[in-house]
C-alpha positions as a printed NumPy array, in Angstrom:
array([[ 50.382, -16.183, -31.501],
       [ 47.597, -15.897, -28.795],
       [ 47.689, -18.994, -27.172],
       [ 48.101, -19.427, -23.821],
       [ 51.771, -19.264, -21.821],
       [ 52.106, -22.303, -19.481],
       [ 51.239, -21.417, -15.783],
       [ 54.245, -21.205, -13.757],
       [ 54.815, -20.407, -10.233],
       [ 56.281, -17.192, -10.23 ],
       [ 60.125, -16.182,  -8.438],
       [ 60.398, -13.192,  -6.271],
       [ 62.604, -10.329,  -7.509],
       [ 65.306,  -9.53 ,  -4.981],
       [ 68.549,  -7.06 ,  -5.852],
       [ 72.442,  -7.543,  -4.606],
       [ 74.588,  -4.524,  -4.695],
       [ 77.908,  -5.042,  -6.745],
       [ 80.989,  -3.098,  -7.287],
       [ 82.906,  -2.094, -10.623],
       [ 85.663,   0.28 , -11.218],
       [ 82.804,   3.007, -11.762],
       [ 81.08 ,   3.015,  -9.012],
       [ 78.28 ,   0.789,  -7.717],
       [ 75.622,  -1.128,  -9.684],
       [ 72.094,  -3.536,  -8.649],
       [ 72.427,  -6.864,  -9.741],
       [ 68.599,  -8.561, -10.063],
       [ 67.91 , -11.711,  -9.533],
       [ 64.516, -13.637,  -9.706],
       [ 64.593, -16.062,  -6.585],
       [ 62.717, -19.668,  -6.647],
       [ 62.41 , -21.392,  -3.716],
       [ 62.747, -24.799,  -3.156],
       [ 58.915, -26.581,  -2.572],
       [ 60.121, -29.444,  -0.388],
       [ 62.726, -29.419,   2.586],
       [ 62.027, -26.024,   3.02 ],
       [ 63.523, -22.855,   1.047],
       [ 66.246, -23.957,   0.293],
       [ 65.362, -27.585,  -0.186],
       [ 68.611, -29.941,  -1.075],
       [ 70.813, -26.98 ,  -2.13 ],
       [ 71.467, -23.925,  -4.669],
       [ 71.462, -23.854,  -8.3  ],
       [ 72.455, -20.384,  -9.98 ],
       [ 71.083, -20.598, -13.771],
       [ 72.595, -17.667, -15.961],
       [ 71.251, -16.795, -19.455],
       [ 72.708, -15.736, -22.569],
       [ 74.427, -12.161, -24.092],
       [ 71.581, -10.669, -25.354],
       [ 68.774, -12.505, -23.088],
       [ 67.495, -12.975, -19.084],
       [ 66.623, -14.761, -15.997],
       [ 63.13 , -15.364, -16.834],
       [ 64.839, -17.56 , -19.995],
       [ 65.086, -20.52 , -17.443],
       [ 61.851, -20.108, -15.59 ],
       [ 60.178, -23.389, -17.404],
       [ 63.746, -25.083, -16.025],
       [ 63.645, -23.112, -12.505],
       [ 60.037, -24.002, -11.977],
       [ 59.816, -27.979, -12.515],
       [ 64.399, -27.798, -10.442],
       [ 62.662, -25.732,  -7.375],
       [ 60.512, -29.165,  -6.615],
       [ 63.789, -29.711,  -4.352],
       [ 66.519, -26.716,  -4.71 ],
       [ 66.404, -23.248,  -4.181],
       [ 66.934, -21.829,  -7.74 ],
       [ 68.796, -18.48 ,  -8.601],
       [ 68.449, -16.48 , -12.406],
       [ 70.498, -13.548, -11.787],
       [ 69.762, -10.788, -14.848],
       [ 73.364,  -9.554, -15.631],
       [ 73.967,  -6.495, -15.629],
       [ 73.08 ,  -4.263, -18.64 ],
       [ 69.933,  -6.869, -18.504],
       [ 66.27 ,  -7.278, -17.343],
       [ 66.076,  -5.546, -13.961],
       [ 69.623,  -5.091, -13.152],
       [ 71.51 ,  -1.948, -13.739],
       [ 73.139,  -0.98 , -16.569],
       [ 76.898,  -0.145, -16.237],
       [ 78.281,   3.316, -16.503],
       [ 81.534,   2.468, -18.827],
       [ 80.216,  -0.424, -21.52 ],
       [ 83.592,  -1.302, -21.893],
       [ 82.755,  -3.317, -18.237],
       [ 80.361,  -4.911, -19.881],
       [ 82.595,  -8.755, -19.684],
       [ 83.613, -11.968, -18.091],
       [ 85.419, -10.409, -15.727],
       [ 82.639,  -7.441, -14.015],
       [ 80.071, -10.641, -14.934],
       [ 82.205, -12.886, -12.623],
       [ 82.694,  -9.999, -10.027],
       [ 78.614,  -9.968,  -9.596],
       [ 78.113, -13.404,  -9.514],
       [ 80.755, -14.159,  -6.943],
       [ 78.947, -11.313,  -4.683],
       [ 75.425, -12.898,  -5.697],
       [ 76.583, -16.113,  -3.667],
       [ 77.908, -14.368,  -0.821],
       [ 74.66 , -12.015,  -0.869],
       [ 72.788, -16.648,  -0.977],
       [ 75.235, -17.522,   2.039],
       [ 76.017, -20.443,   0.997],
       [ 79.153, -22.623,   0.235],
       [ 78.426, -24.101,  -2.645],
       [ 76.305, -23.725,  -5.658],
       [ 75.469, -26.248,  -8.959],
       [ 75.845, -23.864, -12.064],
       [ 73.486, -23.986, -15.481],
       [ 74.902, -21.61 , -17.925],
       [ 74.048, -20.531, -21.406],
       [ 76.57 , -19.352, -24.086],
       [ 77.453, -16.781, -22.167],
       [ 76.438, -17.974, -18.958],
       [ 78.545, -21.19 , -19.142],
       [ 81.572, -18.958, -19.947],
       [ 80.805, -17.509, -16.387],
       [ 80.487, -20.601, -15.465],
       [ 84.001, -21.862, -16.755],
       [ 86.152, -18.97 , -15.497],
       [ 84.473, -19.277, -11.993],
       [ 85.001, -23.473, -11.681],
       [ 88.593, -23.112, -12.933],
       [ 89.783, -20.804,  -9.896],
       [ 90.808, -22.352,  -6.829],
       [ 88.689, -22.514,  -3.795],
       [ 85.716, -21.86 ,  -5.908],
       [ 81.808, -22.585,  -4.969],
       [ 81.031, -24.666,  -8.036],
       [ 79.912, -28.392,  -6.78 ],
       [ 77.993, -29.094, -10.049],
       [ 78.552, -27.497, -13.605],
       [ 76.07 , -27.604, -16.874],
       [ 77.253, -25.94 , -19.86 ],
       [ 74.937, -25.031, -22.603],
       [ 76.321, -25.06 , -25.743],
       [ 79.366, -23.269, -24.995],
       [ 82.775, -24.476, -24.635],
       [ 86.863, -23.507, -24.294],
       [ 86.771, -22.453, -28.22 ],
       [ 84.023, -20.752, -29.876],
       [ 83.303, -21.01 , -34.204],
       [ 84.626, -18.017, -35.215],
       [ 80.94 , -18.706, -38.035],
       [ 78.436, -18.243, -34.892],
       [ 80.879, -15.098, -33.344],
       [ 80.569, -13.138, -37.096],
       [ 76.715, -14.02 , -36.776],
       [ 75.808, -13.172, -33.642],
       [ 77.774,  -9.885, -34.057],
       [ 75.488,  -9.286, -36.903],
       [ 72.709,  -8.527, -34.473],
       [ 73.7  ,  -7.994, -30.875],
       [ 72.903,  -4.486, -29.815],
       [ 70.223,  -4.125, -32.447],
       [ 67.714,  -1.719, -30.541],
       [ 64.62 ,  -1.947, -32.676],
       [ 61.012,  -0.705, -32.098],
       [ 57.873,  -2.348, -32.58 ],
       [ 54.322,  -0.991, -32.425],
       [ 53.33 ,  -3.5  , -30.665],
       [ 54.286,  -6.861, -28.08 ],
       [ 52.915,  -9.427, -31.433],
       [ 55.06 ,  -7.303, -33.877],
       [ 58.385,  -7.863, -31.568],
       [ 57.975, -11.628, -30.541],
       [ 57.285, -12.263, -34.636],
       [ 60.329, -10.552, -35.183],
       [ 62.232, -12.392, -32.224],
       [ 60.787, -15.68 , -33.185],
       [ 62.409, -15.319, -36.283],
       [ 65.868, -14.17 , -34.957],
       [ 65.683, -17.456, -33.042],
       [ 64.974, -19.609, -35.741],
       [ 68.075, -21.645, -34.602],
       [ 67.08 , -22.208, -31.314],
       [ 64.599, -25.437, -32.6  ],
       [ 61.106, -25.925, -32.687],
       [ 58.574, -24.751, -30.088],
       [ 54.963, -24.097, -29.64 ],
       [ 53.435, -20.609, -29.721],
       [ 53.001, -21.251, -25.69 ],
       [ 56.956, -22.784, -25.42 ],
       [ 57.674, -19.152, -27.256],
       [ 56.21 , -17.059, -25.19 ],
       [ 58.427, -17.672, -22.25 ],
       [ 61.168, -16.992, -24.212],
       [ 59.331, -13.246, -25.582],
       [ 57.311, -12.573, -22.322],
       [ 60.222, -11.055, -20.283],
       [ 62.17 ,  -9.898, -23.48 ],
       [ 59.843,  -7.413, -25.737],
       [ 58.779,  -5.029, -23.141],
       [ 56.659,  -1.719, -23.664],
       [ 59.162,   1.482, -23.741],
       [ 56.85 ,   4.185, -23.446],
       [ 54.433,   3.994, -26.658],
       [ 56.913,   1.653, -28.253],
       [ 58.06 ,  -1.915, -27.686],
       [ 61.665,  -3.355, -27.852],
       [ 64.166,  -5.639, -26.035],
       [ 64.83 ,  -5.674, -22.657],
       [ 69.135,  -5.08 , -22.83 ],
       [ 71.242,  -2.22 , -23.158],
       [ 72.411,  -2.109, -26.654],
       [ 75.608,  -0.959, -25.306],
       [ 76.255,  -4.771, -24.398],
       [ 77.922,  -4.869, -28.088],
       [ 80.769,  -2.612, -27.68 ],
       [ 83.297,  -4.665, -26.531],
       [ 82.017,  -7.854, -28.181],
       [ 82.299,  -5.985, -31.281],
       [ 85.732,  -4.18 , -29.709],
       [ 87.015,  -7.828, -29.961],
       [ 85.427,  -9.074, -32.845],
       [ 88.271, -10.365, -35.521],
       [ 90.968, -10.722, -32.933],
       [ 92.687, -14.126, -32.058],
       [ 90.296, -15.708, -29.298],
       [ 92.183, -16.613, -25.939],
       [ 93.385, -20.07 , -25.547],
       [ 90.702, -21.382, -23.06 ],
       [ 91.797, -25.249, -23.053],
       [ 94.147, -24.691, -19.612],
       [ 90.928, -23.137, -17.741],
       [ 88.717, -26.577, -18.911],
       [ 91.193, -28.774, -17.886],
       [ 91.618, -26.593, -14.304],
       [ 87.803, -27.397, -13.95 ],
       [ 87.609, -30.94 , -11.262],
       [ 84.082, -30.35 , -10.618],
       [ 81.278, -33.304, -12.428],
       [ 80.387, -31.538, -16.012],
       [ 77.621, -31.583, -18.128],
       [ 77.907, -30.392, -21.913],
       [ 74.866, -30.05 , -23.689],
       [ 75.012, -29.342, -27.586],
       [ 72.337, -28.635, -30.251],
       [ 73.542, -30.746, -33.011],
       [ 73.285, -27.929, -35.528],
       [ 75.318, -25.263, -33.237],
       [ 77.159, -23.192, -35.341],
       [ 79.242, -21.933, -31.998],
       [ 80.013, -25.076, -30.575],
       [ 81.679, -27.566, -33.161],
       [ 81.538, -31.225, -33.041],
       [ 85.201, -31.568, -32.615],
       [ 85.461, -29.296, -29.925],
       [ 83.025, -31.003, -27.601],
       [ 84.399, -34.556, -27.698],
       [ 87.997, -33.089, -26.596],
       [ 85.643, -31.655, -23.553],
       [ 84.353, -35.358, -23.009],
       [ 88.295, -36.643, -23.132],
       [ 90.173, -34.175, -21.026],
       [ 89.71 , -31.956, -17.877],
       [ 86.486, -32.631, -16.237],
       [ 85.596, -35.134, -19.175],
       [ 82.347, -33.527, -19.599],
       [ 79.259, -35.843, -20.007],
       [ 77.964, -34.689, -23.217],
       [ 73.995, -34.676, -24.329],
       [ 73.461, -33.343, -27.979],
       [ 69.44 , -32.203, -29.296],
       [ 68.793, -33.06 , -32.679],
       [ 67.259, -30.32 , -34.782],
       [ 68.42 , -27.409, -32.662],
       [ 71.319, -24.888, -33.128],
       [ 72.86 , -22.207, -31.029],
       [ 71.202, -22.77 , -28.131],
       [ 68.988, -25.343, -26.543],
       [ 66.415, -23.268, -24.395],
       [ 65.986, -26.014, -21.721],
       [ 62.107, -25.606, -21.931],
       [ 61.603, -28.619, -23.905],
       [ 60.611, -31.995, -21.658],
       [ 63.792, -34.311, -22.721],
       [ 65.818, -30.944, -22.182],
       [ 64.633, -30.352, -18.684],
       [ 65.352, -33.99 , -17.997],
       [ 68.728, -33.924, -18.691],
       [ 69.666, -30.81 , -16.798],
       [ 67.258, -32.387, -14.003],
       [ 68.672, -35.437, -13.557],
       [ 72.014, -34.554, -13.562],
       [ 71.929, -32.185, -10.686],
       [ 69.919, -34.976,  -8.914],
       [ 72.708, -37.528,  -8.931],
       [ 73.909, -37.892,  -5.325]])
């Protein structure tokens, strides 16, 4: 795996301060600016990754959506740059909400168009159900109101995992693997996904999260999942569900009841891809793309 990664333009790193019932933590967040109509160009879009994963996951997204908007990819906390929390037990929706809801008052702005993944969109959810809130424009990457309890058992098979590798090659082979089910991509379409996730940790290399992430998933793991249906159909904003056709945490069923109630979420599904699209291939861009462009 030596070829080249794609040149990007690169975001600037900029930090928020954010509060949690232990005290106070740094959120990071990598900053693109819009390259016409100024900085912030036609308006805000706040991108937020997966459980396990980062901001730099959406930088093949940020880079071509910055041509007009000012594009956000917070790290959440326990991730990338930001801090990692002093109880783990904070580590949820609801300290995850918290930061984001202090990120956009730290953008000063009053509204925002949301891309999240898995995790991200669940963020994403909670915060365009509540009254009053920013949300003008919501994309939801394979995630929805009720999760497979099949993709939950497998992802808990690995999240928090804190291996070490002799070297970068040895951890994105071994990451490449693990994201078998994230569809096809070229060495080069790989490497954005590994370049900001296998980091060096003194002599060693490993991934770039706080393994403590898992206790509460795991805390939770085998209980009854909340009823999330009366948050979707709380959410009035326009909705965008994209699927990968062989997600084994978004089910068939469940996204055509998104498409017929609530927000009737558009729905886009990839062929050959699980749990979750990465939004670096072309057609994937586009559809994010030109959804936040309609006027």
């Amino acid at each position: 795996m030596q070829s080249e990664t794609p040149q990007l333009p690169e975001p600037v790193l900029r930090h928020v301060t954010c509060a949690s019932p232990k005290g106070l933590h740094r959120l990071a967040y990598w900053q693109w600016d819009a390259r016409e109509g100024g900085p912030a160009g036609k308006g805000t879009i706040v991108c937020v990754h997966g459980l396990t994963r980062n901001g730099r996951d959406f930088d093949a997204l940020a880079a071509r959506l910055s041509e007009r908007h000012r594009v956000v990819c917070p790290d959440i906390a326990g991730r990338g740059r930001s801090d990692r929390l002093a109880d783990p037990m904070l580590y949820g929706i609801p300290q995850y909400l918290a930061d984001c809801v202090t990120l956009i008052a730290r953008l000063d702005v009053d509204k925002v168009d949301w891309v999240g993944t898995s995790m991200g969109g669940l963020i994403g959810m909670t915060l365009a159900s509540l009254p009053g809130n920013p949300i003008g424009r919501l994309v939801l990457n394979d995630i929805g109101p009720h999760i497979d309890p099949a993709g939950l058992e497998r992802i808990a098979g690995y999240v928090g995992d804190d291996p070490s590798f002799d070297s970068f090659e040895q951890g994105e082979a071994t990451l490449r693997e693990l994201m078998r089910d994230f569809g096809p991509h070229t060495d080069a379409q790989f490497r954005l996904l590994s370049r900001h996730y296998v980091i060096r940790k003194g002599e060693r290399w490993g991934y770039h999260y706080d393994p403590a992430i898992a206790v509460p998933f795991r805390a939770l793991a085998g209980l009854p999942q909340p009823d999330l249906w009366p948050m979707w159909d709380a959410i009035a904003c326009p909705t965008l569900a994209i699927r990968g056709a062989n997600s084994d945490i978004l089910p068939a069923q469940v996204v055509a009841a998104m498409s017929a109630r609530g927000p009737r979420a558009r729905v886009v599904e990839f062929d050959g891809v699980g749990h979750a699209p990465t939004l670096i291939a072309d057609e994937q861009i586009a559809a994010v793309q030109d959804f936040l462009n309609e006027e």
